[in-house]
C-alpha positions in Angstrom: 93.7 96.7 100.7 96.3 93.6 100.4 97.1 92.3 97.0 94.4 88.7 97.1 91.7 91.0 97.7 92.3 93.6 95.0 92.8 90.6 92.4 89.8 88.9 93.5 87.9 92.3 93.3 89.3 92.9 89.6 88.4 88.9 88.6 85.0 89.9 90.2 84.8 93.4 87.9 86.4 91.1 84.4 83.4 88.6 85.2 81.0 91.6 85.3 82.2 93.5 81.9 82.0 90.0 80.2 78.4 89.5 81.6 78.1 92.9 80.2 79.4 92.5 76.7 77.0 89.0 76.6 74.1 91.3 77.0 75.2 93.6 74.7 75.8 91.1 72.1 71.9 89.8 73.1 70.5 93.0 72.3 72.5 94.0 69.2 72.0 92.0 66.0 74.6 93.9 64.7 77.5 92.6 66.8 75.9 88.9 66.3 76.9 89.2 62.6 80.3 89.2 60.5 81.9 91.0 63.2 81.2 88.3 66.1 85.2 87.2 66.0 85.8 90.7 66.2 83.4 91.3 69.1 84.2 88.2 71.3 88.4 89.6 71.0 87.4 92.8 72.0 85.4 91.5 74.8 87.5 89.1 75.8 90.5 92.1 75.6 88.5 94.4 78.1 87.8 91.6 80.8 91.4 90.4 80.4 92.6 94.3 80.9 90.4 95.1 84.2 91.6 91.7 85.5 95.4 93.1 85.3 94.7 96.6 85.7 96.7 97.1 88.9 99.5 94.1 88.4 100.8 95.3 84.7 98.4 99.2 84.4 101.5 100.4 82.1 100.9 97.6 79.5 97.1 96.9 80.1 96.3 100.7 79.2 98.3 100.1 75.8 96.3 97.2 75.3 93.2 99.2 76.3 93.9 102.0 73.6 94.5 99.5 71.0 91.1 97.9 71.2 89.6 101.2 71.3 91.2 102.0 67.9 90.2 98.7 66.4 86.7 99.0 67.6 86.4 102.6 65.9 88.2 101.2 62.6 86.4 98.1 62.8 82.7 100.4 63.3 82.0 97.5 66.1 79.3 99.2 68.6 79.9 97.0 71.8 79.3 99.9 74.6 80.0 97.5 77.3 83.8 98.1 76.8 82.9 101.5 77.7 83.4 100.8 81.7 86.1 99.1 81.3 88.5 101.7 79.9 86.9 103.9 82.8 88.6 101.5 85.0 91.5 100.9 83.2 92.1 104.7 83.2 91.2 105.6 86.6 93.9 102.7 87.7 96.2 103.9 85.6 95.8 107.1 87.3 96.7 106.1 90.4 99.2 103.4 90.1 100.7 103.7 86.4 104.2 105.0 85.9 103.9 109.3 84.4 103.7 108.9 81.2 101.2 106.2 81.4 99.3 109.0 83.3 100.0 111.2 80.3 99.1 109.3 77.6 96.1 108.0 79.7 94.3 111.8 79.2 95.6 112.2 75.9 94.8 109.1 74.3 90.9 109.7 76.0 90.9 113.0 74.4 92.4 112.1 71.0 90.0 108.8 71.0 86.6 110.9 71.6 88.0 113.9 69.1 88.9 111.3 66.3 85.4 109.7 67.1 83.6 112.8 66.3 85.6 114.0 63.7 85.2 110.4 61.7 82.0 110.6 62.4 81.4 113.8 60.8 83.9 113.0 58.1 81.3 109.6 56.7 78.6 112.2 57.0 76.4 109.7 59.5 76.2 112.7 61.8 76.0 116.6 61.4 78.2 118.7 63.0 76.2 119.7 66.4 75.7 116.0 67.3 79.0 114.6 66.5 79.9 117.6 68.9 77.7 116.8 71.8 78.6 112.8 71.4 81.9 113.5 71.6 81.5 115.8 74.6 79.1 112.9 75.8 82.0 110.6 75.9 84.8 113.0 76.8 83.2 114.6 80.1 82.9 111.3 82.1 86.3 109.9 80.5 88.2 113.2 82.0 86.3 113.2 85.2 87.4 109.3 85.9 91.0 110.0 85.1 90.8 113.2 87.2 89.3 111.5 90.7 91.9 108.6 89.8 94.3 111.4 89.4 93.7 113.4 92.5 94.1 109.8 94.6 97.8 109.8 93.6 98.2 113.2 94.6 96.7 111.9 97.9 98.8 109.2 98.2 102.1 111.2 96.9 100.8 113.7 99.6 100.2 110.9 102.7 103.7 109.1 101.5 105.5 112.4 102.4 103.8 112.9 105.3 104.9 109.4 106.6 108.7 109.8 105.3 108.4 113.8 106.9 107.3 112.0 110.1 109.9 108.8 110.2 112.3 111.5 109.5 111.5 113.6 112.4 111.5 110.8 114.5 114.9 109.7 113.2 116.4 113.2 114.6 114.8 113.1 117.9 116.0 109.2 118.2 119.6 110.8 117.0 119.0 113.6 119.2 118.3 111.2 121.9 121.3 109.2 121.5 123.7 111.8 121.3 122.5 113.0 124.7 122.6 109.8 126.1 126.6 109.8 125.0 127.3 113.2 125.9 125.7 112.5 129.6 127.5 109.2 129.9 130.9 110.7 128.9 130.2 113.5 131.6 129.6 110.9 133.8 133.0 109.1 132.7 135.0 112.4 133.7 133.5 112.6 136.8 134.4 109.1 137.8 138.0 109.7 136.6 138.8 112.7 138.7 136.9 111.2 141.8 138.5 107.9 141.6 141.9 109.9 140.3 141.7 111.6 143.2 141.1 108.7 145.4 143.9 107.1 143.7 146.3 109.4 144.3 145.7 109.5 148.1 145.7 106.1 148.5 149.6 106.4 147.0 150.3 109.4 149.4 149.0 106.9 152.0 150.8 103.8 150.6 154.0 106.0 150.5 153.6 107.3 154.5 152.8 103.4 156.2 155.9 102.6 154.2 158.2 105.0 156.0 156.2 104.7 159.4 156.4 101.2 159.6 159.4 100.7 161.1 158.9 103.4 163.6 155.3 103.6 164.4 153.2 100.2 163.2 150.1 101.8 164.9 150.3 104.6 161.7 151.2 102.5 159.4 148.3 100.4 160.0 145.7 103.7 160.3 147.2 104.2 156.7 146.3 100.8 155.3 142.7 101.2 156.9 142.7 104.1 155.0 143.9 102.7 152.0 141.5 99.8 152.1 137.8 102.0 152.8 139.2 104.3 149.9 139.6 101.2 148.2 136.0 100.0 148.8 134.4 103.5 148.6 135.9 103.5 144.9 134.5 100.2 143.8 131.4 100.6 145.3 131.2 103.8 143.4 133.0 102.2 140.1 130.1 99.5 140.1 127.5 102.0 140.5 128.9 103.6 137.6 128.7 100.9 135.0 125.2 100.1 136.4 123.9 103.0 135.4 125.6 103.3 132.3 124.3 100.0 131.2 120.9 101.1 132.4 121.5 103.8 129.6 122.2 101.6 126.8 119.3 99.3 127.5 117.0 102.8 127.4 
């Protein structure tokens, strides 16, 4: 998924949890009294932290865990903050640095434990409801952080794969190459003897029409034939050569 679309999905979701938080404030008398400043911040705090979830996750989750501890100091009941700190959490888990992960699970664990515990502290609750809420809240907290979780180990898992692949390829393309050289430098010697060869009769021939020409122009003149096919026969071949070699290098 490219970057525009992921914003525009997280503006979409921010819209959605303060359409959620409206009807939450509809419904609850409670939140439309003394603590209405109170609610509309924490509100506006959760839509502003699923908006940014993925572009700043480090800094939105401390945001995140700050309104959570307000809220429970403040004793403000808006629920529909609730799915937003799922989502917060589960991005985090994927995309937040490790001890954002970290603190991620602990701060959802110490939140619901403190919540219960407080809870049973004011005496609003016994003991074996506290217990259950808090598990209430816990169990879908952990299982969002643990799917968000296991997605980075997926993506840790498919990044490795690709680097362990590029790798290989790297190798074989280095493999490749020094092949390529060792063939064209085997290819190189062979040209140097032959045409060494060549080279050196052509001077043995050079050498003979010099001494015969005096005496015998007819030999002297078989000698520079000679001279001259070697000649061609060793360009011919020399051209050859550096056509296939450049042939190579374009492979």
């Amino acid at each position: 998924m490219d970057v525009a679309r992921r914003d525009r999905m997280d503006a979409c979701l921010a819209v959605l949890v303060l359409a959620l938080c409206a009807l939450n404030v509809g419904l609850d008398e409670e939140l439309r009294g003394g603590s209405l400043l109170v609610t509309v911040a924490l509100s506006l705090g959760a839509a502003f932290a699923v908006a940014l979830r993925h572009r700043l996750p480090e800094r939105v989750l401390v945001l995140t865990l700050v309104g959570c501890v307000a809220q429970g100091a403040l004793d403000n009941g808006l629920l529909a903050t609730v799915p937003a700190v799922y989502a917060v959490v589960s991005t985090v888990a994927v995309h937040g640095a490790p001890w954002a992960v970290a603190l991620a699970l602990a701060g959802g664990v110490g939140a619901a434990v403190s919540g219960a515990m407080w809870s049973i502290a004011r005496d609003e609750m016994p003991v074996g409801t506290a217990a259950q809420l808090g598990v209430a809240v816990l169990l879908p907290f952990t299982l969002t952080w643990a799917l968000g979780y296991r997605r980075r180990c997926q993506r840790c898992y498919r990044s490795q794969l690709a680097e362990r692949a590029d790798s290989v390829e790297r190798i074989d393309e280095a493999r490749r190459q020094a092949a390529l050289a060792a063939q064209r430098a085997e290819i190189c010697r062979e040209m140097y003897d032959i045409t060494g060869h060549r080279v050196a009769g052509m001077v043995v021939q050079a050498e003979a029409a010099g001494r015969v020409l005096d005496r015998a122009p007819g030999q002297a003149r078989q000698a520079l034939r000679t001279i001259a096919h070697a000649g061609r026969e060793s360009e011919t071949e020399l051209r050859g050569t550096l056509g296939l070699l450049r042939g190579s290098e374009r492979r």
